[in-house]
DOKOL-46033 format. One line per 3 residues: number of its first residue (from 1); their letters; for each residue y, x, z of C-alpha. Coordinates in steps of 0.02 Angstrom, whole numbers. Example, Ala and Ser with C-alpha at 12.3 -4.5 7.8 and 13.67 -1.06 7.14 Angstrom:
<recs>
1 = as = -225 615 390 ~ -53 684 357
</recs>
This chain:
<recs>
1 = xxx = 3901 -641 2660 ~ 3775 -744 2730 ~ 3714 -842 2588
4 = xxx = 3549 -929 2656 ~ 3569 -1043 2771 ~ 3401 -1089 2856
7 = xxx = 3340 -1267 2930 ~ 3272 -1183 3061 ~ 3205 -995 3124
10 = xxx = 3032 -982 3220 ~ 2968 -850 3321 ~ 2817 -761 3261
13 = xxx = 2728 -715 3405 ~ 2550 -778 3351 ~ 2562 -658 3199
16 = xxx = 2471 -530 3303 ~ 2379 -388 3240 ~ 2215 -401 3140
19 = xxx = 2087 -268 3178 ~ 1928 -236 3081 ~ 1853 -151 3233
22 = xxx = 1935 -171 3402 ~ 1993 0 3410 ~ 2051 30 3228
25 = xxx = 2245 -9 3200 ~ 2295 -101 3064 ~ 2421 -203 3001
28 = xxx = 2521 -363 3052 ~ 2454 -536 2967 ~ 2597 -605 2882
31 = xxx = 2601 -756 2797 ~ 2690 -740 2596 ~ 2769 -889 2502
34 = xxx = 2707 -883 2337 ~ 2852 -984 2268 ~ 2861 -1147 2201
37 = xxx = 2701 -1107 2126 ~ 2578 -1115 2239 ~ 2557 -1293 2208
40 = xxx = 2369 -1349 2134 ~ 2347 -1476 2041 ~ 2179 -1563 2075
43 = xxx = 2122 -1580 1879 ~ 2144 -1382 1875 ~ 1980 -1305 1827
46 = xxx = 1919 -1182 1953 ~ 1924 -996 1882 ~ 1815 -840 1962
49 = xxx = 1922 -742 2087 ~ 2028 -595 2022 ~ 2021 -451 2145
52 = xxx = 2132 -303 2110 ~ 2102 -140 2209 ~ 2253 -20 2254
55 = xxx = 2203 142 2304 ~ 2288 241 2427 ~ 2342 408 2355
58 = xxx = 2399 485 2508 ~ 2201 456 2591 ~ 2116 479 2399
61 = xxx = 2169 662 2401 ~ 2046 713 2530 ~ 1915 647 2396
64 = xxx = 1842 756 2269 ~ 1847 687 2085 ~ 1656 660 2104
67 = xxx = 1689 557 2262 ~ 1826 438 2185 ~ 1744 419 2049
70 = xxx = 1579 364 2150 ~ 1691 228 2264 ~ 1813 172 2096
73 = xxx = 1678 157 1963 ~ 1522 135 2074 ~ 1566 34 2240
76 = xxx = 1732 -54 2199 ~ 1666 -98 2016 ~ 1527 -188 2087
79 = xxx = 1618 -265 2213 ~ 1741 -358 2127 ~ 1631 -400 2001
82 = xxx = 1501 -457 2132 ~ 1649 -574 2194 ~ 1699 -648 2032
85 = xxx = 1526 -702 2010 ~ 1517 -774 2189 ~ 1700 -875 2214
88 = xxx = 1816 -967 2115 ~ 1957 -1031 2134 ~ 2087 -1144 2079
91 = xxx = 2237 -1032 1996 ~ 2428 -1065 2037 ~ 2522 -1163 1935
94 = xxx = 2594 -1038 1834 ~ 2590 -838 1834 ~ 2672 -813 2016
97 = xxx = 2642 -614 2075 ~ 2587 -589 2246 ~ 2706 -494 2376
100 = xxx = 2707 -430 2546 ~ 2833 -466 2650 ~ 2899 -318 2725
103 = xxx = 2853 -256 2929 ~ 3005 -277 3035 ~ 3045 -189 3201
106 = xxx = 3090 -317 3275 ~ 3015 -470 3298 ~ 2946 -601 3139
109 = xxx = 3025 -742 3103 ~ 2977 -894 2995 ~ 3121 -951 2898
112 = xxx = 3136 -1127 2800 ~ 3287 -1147 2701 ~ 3371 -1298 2621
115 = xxx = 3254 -1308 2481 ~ 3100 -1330 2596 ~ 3049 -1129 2531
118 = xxx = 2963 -1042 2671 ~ 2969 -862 2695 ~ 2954 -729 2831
121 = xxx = 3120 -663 2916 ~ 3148 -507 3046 ~ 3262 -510 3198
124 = xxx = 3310 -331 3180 ~ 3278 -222 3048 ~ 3147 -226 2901
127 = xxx = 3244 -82 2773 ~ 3163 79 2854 ~ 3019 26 2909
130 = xxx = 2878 69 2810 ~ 2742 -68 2768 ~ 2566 -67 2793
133 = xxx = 2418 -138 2751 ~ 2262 -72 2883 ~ 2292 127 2825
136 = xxx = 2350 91 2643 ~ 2550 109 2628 ~ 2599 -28 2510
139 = xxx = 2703 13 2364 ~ 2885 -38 2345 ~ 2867 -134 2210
142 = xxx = 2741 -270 2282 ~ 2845 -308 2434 ~ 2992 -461 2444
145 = xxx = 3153 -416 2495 ~ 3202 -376 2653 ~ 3276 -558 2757
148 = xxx = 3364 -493 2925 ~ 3415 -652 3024 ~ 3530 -653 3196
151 = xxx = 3440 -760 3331 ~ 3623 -788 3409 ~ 3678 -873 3274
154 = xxx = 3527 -943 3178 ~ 3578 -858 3025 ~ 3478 -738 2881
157 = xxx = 3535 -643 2758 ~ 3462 -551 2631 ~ 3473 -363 2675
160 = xxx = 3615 -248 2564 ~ 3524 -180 2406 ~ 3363 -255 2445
163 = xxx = 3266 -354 2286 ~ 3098 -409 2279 ~ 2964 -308 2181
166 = xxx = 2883 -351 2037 ~ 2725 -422 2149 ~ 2545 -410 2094
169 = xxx = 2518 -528 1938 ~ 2360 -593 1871 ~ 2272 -572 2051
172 = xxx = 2205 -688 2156 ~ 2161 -563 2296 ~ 2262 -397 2325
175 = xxx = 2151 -285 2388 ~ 2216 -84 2449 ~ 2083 52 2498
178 = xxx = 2085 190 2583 ~ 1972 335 2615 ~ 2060 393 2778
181 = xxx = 1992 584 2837 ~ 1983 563 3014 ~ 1810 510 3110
184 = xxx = 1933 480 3255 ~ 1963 315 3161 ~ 1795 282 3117
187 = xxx = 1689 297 3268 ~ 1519 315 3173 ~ 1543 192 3046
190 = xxx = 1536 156 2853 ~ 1674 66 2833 ~ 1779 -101 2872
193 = xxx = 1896 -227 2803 ~ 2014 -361 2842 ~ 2149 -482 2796
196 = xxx = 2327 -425 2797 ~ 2414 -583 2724 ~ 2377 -781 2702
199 = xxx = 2497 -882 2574 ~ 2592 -1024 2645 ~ 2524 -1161 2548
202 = xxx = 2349 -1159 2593 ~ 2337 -1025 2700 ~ 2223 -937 2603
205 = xxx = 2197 -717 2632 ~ 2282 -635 2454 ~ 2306 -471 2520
208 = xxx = 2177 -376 2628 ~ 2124 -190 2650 ~ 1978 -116 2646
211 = xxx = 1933 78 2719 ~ 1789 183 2684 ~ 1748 317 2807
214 = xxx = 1683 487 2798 ~ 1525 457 2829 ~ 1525 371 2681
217 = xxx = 1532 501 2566 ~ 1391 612 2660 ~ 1276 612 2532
220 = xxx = 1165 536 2675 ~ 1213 360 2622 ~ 1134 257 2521
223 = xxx = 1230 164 2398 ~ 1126 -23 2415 ~ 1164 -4 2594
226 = xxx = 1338 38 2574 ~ 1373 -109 2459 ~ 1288 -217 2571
229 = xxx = 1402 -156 2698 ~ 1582 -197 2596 ~ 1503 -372 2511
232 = xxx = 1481 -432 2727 ~ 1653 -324 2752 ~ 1734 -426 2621
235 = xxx = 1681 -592 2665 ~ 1748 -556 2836 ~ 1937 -512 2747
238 = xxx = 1914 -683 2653 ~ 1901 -786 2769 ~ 1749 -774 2885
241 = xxx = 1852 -745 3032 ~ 1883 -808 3202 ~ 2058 -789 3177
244 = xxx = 2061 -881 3009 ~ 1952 -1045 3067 ~ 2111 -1139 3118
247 = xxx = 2166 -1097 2953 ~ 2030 -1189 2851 ~ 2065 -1363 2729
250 = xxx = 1997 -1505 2708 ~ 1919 -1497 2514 ~ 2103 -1616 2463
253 = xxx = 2199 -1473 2536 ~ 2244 -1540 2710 ~ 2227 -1441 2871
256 = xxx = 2072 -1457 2965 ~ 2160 -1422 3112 ~ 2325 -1509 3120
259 = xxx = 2497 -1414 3139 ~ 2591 -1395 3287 ~ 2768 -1400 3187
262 = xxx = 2845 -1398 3013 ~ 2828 -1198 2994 ~ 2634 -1271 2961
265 = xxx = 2586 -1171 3129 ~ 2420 -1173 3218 ~ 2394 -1204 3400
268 = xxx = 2372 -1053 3497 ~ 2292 -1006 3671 ~ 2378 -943 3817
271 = xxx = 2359 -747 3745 ~ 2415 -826 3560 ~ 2255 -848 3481
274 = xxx = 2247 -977 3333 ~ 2126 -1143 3412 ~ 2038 -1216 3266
277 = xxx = 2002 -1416 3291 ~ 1815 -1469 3350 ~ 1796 -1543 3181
280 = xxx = 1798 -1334 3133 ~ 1723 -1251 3270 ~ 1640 -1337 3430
283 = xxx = 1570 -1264 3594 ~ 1401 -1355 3664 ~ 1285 -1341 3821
286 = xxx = 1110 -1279 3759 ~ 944 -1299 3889 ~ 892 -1124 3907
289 = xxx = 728 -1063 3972 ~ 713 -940 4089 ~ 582 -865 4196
292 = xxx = 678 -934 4334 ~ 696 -1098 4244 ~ 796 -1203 4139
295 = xxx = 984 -1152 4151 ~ 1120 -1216 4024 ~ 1175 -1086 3890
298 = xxx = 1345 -1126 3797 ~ 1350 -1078 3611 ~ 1486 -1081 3495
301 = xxx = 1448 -1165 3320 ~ 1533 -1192 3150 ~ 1516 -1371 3127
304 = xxx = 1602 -1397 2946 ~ 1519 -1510 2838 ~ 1407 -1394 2729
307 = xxx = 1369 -1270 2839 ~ 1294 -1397 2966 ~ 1174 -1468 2807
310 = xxx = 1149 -1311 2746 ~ 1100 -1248 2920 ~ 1002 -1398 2964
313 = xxx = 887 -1363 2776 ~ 874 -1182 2819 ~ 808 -1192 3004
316 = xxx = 718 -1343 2975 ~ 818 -1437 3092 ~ 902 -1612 3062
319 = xxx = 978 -1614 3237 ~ 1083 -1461 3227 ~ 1257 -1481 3222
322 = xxx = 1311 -1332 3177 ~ 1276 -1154 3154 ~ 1291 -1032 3307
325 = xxx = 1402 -898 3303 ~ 1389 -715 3409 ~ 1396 -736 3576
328 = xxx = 1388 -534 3618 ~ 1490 -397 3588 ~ 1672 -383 3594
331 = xxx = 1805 -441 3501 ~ 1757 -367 3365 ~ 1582 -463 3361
334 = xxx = 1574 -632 3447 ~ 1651 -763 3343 ~ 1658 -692 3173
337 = xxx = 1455 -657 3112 ~ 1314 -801 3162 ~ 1211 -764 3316
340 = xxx = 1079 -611 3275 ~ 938 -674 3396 ~ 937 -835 3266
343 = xxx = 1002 -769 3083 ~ 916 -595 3108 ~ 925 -514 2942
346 = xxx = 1071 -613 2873 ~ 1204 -526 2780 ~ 1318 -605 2893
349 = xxx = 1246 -533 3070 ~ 1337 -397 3160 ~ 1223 -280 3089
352 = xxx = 1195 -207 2931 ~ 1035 -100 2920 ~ 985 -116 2770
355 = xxx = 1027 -135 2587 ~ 965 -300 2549 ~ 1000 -413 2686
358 = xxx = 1020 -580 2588 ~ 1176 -680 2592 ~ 1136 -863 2629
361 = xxx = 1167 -1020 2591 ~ 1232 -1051 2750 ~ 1381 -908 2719
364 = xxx = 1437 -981 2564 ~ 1432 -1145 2639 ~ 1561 -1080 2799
367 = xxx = 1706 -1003 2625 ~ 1692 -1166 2532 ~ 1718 -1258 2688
370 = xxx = 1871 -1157 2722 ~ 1942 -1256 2582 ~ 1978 -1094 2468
373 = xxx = 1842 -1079 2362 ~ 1701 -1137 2251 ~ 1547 -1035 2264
376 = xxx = 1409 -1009 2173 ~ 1248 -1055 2257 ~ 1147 -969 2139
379 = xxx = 1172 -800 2193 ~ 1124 -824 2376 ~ 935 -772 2457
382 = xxx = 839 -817 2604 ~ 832 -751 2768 ~ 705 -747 2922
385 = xxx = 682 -912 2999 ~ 670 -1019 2884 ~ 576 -1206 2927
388 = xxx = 558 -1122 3121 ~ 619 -1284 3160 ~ 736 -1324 3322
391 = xxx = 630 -1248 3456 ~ 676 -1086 3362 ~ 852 -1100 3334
394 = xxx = 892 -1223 3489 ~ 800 -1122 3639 ~ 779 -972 3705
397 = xxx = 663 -845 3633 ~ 546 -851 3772 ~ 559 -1051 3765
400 = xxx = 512 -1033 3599 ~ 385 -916 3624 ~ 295 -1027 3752
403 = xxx = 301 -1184 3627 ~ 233 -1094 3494 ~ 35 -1133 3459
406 = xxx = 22 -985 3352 ~ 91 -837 3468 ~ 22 -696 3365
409 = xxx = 139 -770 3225 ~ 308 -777 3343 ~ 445 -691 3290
412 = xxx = 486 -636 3485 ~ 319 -544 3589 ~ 301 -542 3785
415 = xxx = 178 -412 3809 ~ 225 -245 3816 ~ 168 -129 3683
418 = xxx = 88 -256 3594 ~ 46 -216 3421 ~ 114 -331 3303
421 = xxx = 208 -361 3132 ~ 416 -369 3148 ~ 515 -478 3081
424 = xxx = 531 -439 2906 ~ 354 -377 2893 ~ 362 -230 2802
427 = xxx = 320 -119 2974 ~ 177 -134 3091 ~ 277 -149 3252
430 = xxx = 246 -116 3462 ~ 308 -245 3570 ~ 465 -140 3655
433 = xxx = 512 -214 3827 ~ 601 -99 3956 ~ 688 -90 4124
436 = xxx = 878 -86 4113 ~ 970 8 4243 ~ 1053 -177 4304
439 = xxx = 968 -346 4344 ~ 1014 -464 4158 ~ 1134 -611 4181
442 = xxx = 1029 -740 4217 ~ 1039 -829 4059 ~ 918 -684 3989
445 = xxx = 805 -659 4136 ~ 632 -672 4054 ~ 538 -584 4173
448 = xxx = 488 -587 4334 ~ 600 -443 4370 ~ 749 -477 4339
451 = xxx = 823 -307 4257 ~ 660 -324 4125 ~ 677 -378 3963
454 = xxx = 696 -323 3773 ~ 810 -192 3712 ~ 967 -238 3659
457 = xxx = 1068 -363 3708 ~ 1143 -420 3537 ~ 991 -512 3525
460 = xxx = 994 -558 3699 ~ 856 -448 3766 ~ 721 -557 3662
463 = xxx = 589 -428 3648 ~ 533 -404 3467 ~ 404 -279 3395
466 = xxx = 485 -131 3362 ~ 431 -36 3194 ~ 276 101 3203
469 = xxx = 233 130 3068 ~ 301 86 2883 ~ 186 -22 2778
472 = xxx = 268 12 2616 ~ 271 205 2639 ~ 131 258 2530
475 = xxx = 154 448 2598 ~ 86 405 2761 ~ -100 403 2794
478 = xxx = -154 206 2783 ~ -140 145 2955 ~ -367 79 2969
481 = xxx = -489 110 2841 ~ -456 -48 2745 ~ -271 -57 2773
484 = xxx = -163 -32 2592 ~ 5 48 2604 ~ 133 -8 2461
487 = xxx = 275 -90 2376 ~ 204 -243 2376 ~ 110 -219 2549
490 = xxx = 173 -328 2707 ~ 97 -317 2895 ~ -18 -452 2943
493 = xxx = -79 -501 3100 ~ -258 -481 3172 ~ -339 -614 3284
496 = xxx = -422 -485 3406 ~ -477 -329 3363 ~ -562 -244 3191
499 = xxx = -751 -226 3213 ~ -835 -65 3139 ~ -1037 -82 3107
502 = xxx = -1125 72 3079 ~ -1302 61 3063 ~ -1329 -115 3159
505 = xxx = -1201 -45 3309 ~ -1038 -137 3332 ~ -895 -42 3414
508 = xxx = -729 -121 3443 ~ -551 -38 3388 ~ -391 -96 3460
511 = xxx = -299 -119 3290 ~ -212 -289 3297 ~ -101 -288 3137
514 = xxx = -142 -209 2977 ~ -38 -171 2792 ~ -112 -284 2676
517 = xxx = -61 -316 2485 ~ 15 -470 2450 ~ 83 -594 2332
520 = xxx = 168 -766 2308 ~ 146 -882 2186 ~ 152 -1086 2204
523 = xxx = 3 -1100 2272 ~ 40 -1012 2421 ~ 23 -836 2498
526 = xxx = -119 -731 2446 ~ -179 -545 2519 ~ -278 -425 2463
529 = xxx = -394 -344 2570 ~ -511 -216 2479 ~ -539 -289 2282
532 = xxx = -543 -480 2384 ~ -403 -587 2369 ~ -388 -736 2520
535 = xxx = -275 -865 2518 ~ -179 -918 2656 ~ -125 -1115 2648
538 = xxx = -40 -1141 2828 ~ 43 -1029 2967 ~ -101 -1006 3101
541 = xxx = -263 -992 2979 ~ -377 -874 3013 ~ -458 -787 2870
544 = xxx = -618 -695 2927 ~ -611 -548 2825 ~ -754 -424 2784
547 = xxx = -774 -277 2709 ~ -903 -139 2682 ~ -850 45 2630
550 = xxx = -1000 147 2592 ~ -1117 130 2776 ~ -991 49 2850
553 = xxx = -933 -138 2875 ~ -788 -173 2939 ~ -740 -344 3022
556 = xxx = -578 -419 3056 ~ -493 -593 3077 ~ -313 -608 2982
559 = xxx = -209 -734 3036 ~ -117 -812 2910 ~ 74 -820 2918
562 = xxx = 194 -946 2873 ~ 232 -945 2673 ~ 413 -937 2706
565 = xxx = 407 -791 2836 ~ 327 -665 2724 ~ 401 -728 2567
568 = xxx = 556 -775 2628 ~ 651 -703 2455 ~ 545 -797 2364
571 = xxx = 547 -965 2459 ~ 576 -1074 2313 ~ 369 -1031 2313
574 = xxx = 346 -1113 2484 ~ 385 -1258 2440 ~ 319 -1290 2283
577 = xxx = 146 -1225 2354 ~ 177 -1365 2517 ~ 106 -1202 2625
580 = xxx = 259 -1196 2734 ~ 289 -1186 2936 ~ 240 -1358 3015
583 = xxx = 429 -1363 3080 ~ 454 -1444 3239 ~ 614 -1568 3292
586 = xxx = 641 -1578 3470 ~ 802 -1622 3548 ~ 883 -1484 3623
589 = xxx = 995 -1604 3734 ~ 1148 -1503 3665 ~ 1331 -1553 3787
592 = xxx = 1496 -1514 3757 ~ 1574 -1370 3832 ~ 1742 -1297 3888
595 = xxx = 1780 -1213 3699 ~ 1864 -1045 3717 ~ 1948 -937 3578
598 = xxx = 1961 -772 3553 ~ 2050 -638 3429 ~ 1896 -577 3327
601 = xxx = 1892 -489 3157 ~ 1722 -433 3081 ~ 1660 -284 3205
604 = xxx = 1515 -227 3106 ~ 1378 -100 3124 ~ 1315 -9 2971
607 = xxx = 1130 104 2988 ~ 1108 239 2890 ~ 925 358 2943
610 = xxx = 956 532 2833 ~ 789 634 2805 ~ 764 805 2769
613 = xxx = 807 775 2579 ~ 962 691 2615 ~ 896 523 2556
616 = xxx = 900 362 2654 ~ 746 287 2733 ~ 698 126 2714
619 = xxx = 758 40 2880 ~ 667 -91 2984 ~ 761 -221 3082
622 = xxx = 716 -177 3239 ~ 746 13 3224 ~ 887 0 3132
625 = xxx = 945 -119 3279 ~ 909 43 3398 ~ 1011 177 3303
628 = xxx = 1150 43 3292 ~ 1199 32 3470 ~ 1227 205 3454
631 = xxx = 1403 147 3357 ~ 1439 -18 3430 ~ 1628 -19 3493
634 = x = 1687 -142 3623
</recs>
């Protein structure tokens, strides 16, 4: 009997497949209709985020007890409860259970009946098959019933003896994990997640998987870097996302980017990819310096409200308009983290090295703008860059290294084996800068040769200072006779060479960066050389240190760094103490430019260095950058 009779059938053909890594199957996005429910009132109050983990039995029995009981009570605890500190929401009108709908061989269809109820129809069969989400088989009871339609006649019925589950009640966020046994299907990596289904009504991800590896349960792996690694994972499967931009609302619940038809579709590109508006994501013309000269550089930025403030405040840039997404990689990469050559150490990067890359301001600004959620600011930290101003974040590395009155203070270096600090400052680095076996697209040509440049090209061959020696590591010998290893030691810079002085006789050591005690406090930065404390008030200072060890004085010149890039998870300091980076504002004479989409979905690298005790080292950025490409899949 056919007993629904549909206003009209649509194709599904954009509802393509979602991959966490571009060569990891998963399942098909489908959108779910959480009944007449879904409706939100504006007065609602928002509520924190319920997310309820399934576990896959079938995967969870190649565990031992010790090992679920590590990822249940250990990882997933603090994950959700990480998330219900971070989002809100605003709940559904009533108790309404979340459910699948179920994977059809055939091909989706979206089906609106008389009522105005969407819901997701199959022209051929949806009975046998069995549903997935990523490698989780989802139960029975939390799909909807099975709708076969006939594209001849328009028609849908509900399949013979099919009834919809009970759903998933009380849960904002249905999330299933796996442990799957096979490093086939997880080439060198942690784990991933994704989104497996958006609701009709705002389009926001309830269901999503996530998938933890072998390698995860090692022994090898440390467990701050492996909950770093889900935390960026799961803000990929809720909502940072290529795929998901064209998704995003207005804050009054309207689409940022405006449907194409009354199934509340998206525009799509020639290969089906969802095209978020310009007000959403916008593609400009940066001037790029090159050795050969200036050459324009197209970049692809989130320009939502907050994210553009919040980028602007971080970067100390007021003519940003927007925040740059990844540019490199595949898939996998570009389009779904921010650009690594500008957010560095951001949780949010395409790599995760270590276990307390700080989730910004900037992030939380991109999942309220999606419309979704409230978040809560609070719980957010600083990363490397802060006040560089637009020369940093606007040009290339070597135009910003060219600019820059301070050189021995730039984050990028241009002469080879250069000792130096890196980025985060806990390791004295070398400057690393290599041939590659082929010439660099131009864009990236620094050097007069053209194959010459830095390492890796997720930071577009910007040569950094790659870590030598670790300045926390109090094991190691201290790297010059007044150098202090530590906790609480960072690498500072040396302006020239340290001076020894033995009996009236100066000799002259090639040591151009040293570990140094430090501290922060709202006055500024202060370090410790020796029992003397100097205090640093502005990037560029030079502090002529001097100290004398039994016969011996020893002479060096420390240049002082910004506040915010040595205490850059303390930056609330910098500016109460005024000692921050003299930010710059120059127009970066930013065009539009052709915008292109792409299929992305969180491709993310996580580092892990085992030592002979089967601990983790601490990681630096840059070395943790080098054991990384080892994974990277494209």
């Amino acid at each position: 009997m056919n007993f629904l009779l549909p206003i009209a059938i649509l194709y599904l053909g954009l509802f393509t497949q979602i991959k966490a890594y571009e060569d990891i199957p998963a399942s098909i996005l489908h959108p779910v209709f959480l009944e007449h429910g879904h409706v939100i009132s504006k007065r609602q109050a928002n509520q924190p985020i319920r997310i309820t983990p399934f576990y896959d039995q079938d995967s969870m029995n190649f565990l031992t007890a010790e090992q679920k009981s590590y990822l249940q009570d250990i990882i997933m605890t603090n994950i959700t409860q990480f998330f219900s500190e971070l989002l809100s929401i605003k709940p559904l009108g009533r108790v309404v259970p979340i459910r699948s709908a179920r994977a059809c061989d055939g091909t989706p269809a979206n089906v609106r009946f008389n009522d105005g109820t969407l819901a997701l129809g199959c022209f051929g069969n949806c009975t046998s098959t069995t549903t997935t989400c990523g490698f989780s088989t989802i139960p029975e009871d939390h799909l909807s019933r099975c709708i076969e339609c006939n594209p001849v006649t328009s028609s849908c019925n509900f399949a013979e003896g099919s009834v919809d589950g009970a759903g998933v009640s009380d849960s904002d966020y249905v999330l299933y994990v796996s442990a799957v046994n096979d490093l086939t299907k997880c080439p060198g990596i942690l784990a991933f997640a994704g989104p497996c289904t958006l609701e009709y009504g705002l389009n926001r991800p309830v269901v999503g998987q996530v998938n933890f590896c072998p390698l995860a349960f090692t022994g090898q792996t440390d467990t701050d870097l492996l909950i770093t690694l889900i935390k960026h994972e799961m803000i990929h499967a809720l909502g940072f996302l290529s795929f998901l931009y064209a998704y995003y609302r207005n804050d009054d619940g309207t689409p940022r980017t405006p449907r194409v038809d009354d199934f509340d579709s998206v525009p799509t590109n020639s290969q089906g990819f969802p095209i978020p508006n310009e007000n959403t994501v916008r593609s400009v013309n940066y001037t790029w310096e090159t050795i050969n000269g200036d050459v324009q550089k197209e970049v692809t930025l989130i320009v939502t409200p907050r994210v553009v403030q919040e980028a602007r405040d971080h970067f100390g840039c007021q003519l940003l308009e927007g925040a740059e997404l990844e540019g490199q990689g595949g898939s996998g990469s570009a389009g779904s983290h921010w650009d690594l050559r500008a957010f560095l150490n951001e949780l949010m990067v395409s790599i995760v090295f270590s276990g307390n890359q700080p989730l910004s301001r900037i992030t939380l600004a991109l999942l309220e703008d999606s419309g979704w959620y409230k978040v809560n600011y609070e719980l957010t930290g600083n990363f490397v860059g802060n006040n560089e101003g637009c020369n940093f974040v606007q040009k290339s590395c070597l135009g910003f290294y060219n600019l820059d009155t301070v050189k021995e203070e730039n984050v990028f270096c241009f002469t080879e084996n250069e000792q130096g600090c890196t980025v985060t400052r806990d390791n004295i680095g070398a400057c690393w800068i290599i041939d590659q076996a082929e010439s660099l697209d131009p864009v990236f040509q620094y050097f007069p040769q053209p194959n010459r440049g830095g390492q890796f090209f997720f930071v577009e061959y910007c040569p950094f200072h790659m870590n030598t020696y670790d300045c926390t590591n109090v094991s190691q010998a201290e790297f010059s006779p007044i150098s202090n290893n530590g906790p609480n030691s960072r690498c500072f810079n040396h302006m020239g060479n340290l001076t020894v002085t033995i009996a009236g006789f100066d000799t002259s050591q090639p040591i151009n960066a040293g570990c140094y005690e430090y501290s922060c406090n709202n006055t500024g930065v202060y370090v410790k050389v020796g029992d003397t404390s100097y205090h640093c008030s502005q990037r560029g200072e030079v502090l002529n240190v001097v100290q004398e060890i039994g016969a011996i004085t020893y002479s060096v010149s420390l240049v002082c760094p910004a506040c915010e890039a040595i205490c850059w998870d303390r930056i609330e300091l910098c500016s109460a103490s005024g000692a921050t980076t003299n930010a710059t504002q120059t127009n970066a004479m930013t065009t539009p430019a052709t915008q292109t989409n792409e299929l992305t979905s969180g491709s993310t690298i996580a580092v892990t260095t085992p030592t002979d005790s089967g601990t983790v080292t601490k990681i630096s950025f840059m070395l943790a950058l080098l054991s990384a490409l080892m994974a990277v899949l494209f």
